[in-house]
C-alpha positions in Angstrom: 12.4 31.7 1.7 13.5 32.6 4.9 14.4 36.3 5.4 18.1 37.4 6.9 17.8 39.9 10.0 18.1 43.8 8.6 21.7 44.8 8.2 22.8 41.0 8.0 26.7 41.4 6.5 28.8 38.5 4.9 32.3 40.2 5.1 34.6 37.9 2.2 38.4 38.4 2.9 40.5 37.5 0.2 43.7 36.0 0.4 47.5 36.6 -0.7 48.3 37.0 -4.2 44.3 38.8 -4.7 42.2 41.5 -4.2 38.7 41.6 -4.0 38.2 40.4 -7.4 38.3 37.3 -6.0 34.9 37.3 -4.7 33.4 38.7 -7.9 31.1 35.5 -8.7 30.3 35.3 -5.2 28.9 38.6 -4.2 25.7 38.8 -6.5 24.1 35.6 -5.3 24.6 36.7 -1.6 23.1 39.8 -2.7 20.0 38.6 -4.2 19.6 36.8 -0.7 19.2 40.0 1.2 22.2 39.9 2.8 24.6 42.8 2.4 28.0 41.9 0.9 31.3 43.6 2.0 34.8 42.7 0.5 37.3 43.6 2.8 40.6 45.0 1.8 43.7 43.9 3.5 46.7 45.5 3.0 49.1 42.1 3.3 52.0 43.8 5.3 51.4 41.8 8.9 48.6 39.2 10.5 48.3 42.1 13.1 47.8 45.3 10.2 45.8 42.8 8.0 43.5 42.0 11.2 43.3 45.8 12.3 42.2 46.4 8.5 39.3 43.5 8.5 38.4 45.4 12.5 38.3 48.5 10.2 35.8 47.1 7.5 33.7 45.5 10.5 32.9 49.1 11.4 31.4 49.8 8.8 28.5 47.3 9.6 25.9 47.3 12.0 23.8 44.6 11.9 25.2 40.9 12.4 28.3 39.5 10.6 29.6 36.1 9.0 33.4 36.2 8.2 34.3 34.6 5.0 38.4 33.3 4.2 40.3 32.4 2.0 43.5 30.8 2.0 45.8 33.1 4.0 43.1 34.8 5.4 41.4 32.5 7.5 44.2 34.0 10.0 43.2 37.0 9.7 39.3 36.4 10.2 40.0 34.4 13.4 42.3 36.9 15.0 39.1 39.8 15.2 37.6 40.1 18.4 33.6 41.2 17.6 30.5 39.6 19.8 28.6 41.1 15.9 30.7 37.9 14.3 28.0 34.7 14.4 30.1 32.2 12.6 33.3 31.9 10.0 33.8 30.3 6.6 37.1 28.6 5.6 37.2 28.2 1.5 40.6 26.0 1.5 41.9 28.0 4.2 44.6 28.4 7.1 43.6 28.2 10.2 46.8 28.2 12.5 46.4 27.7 16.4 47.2 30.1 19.5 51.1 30.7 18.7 51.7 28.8 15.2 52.1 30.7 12.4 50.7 30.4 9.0 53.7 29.5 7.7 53.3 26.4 9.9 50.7 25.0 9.2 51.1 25.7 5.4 54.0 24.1 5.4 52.6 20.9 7.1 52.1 18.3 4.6 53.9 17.4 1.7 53.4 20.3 -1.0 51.9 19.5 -4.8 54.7 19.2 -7.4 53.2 22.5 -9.0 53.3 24.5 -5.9 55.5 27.3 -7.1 59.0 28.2 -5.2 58.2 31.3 -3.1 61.2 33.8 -2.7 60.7 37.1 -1.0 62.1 40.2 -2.7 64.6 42.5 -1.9 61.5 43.7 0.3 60.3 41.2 1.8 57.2 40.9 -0.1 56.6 37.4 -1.8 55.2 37.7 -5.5 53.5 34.7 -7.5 55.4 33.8 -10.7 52.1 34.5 -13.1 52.5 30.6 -14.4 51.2 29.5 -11.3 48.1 30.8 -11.6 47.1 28.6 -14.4 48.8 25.5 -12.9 48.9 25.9 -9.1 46.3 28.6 -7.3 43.4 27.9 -10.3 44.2 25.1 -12.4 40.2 25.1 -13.0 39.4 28.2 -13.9 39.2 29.7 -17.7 42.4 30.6 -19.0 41.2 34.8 -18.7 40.3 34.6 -15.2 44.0 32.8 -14.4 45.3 36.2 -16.5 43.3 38.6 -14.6 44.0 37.0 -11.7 47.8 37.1 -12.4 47.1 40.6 -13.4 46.0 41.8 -10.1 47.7 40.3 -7.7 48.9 42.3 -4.5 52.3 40.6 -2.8 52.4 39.3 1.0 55.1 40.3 3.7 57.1 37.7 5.0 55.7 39.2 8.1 52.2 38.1 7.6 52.9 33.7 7.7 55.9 34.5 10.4 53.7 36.5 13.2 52.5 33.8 15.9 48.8 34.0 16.2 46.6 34.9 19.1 43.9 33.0 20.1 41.5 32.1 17.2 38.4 32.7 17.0 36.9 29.8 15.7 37.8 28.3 19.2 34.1 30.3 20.4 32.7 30.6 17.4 30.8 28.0 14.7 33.1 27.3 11.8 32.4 26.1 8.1 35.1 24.8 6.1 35.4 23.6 2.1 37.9 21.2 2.1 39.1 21.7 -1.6 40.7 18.4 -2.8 42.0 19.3 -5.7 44.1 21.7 -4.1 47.7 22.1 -4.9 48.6 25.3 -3.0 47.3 23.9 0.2 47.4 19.6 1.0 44.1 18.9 1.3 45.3 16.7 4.3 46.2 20.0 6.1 43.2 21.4 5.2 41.3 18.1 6.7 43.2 18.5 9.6 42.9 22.0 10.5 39.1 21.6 9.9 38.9 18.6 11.9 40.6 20.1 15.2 38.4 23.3 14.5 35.2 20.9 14.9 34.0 23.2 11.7 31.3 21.6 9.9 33.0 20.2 7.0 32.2 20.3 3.1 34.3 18.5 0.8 34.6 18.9 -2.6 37.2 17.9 -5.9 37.6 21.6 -6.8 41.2 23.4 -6.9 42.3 26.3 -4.3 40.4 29.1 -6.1 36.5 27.4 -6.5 35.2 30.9 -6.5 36.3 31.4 -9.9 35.6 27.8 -11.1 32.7 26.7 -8.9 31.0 29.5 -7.0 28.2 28.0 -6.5 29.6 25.6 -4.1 31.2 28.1 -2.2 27.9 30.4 -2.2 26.1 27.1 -0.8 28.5 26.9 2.4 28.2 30.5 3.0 24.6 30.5 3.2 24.5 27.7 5.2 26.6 29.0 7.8 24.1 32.6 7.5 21.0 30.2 8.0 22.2 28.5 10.6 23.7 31.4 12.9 21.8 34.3 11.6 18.3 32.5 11.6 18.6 29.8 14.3 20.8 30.1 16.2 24.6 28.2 17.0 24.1 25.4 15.0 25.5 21.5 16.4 29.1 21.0 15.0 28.9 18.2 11.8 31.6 16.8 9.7 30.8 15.5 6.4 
């Protein structure tokens, strides 16, 4: 088995709607890898704070970094500048292009018939109704995880899918992407097409929005293949699959 470079970090970013409970299944495989595992906490208020959180986790690393997203998040990965970052991972996530927003490009496609009505609050912050767990963000998972997950869940600004984004990062660095087609928070057409024009190597699979709770081991595969390939070897040739 091939052994990561020392201080080798895969930073997981969760999305709206989660904390870093998200990433609980995920963490121990990477782990028992070698690789060191950092779940970065976001504070969902803008792209620009939630970016200047992830810069804020990055410093706590030395060594060399894959960015992992999810969902909203994969906006916030690609708008950190950091020569340490080797490559990014999408997991059914939004990738929005120099100037769109996130609500743009969520907003693309057609949405699923169980894709919840979002309202924001007399805040501005957007909450989940706690049915949507079960039926929309993890229709796969075991009815306890959809509770904890319902349990935990952090709201998102209206700010953060409104702010236009700066250039992304994926446009210089390798990108992985799990298309999830079973998806019904996020088309998996979008998701197709936002992978496709990042020229991210592509891995497609009939799991729901949340596969770390109902399939991590998918997810744990496309996360070390994107560490092998740009922590061992090198940038890797773009592939879609």
């Amino acid at each position: 088995m091939d052994e990561f470079p020392e201080n080798s970090t895969i930073i997981l970013v969760h999305a709206a709607w989660a904390d870093g409970y998200c990433w609980a299944n995920i963490i121990r495989p990477l782990s028992e890898r070698g690789l060191r595992v950092l779940c970065a906490p976001i504070p969902l208020t803008s792209l620009t704070n939630d970016a200047t959180a992830l810069s804020w986790a990055l410093e706590q690393t030395t060594g060399a970094v894959v960015f992992v997203a999810h969902a909203y998040s994969g906006a916030v990965i690609a708008a950190v500048r950091e020569e340490r970052v080797k490559s990014l991972v999408y997991i059914a996530a939004l990738a929005p292009d120099e100037g769109e927003t996130v609500a743009q490009v969520f907003y693309r496609d057609a949405p699923n018939p169980e894709q919840p009505k979002m309202v924001p609050d007399s805040h501005g912050l957007v909450w989940m109704p706690e049915h949507a767990f079960s039926r929309a963000l993890a229709q796969n998972a075991t009815a306890e995880q959809a509770r904890i997950a319902a349990a935990v869940q952090r709201p998102i600004a209206v700010q953060c899918i409104q702010e236009p984004a700066p250039v992304p990062l994926w446009k210089s660095k390798p990108s992985w992407y799990l298309i999830a087609e079973e998806d019904r928070m996020i088309n998996p057409k979008t998701q197709r097409f936002m992978a496709e024009r990042m020229r991210a190597t592509i891995r497609s699979h009939r799991v729901d929005h949340t596969p770390m709770y109902s399939e991590p081991a998918l997810v744990v595969d496309v996360i070390l293949e994107a560490a092998t390939a740009t922590l061992l070897k090198g940038t890797p040739a773009r592939q879609t699959a």
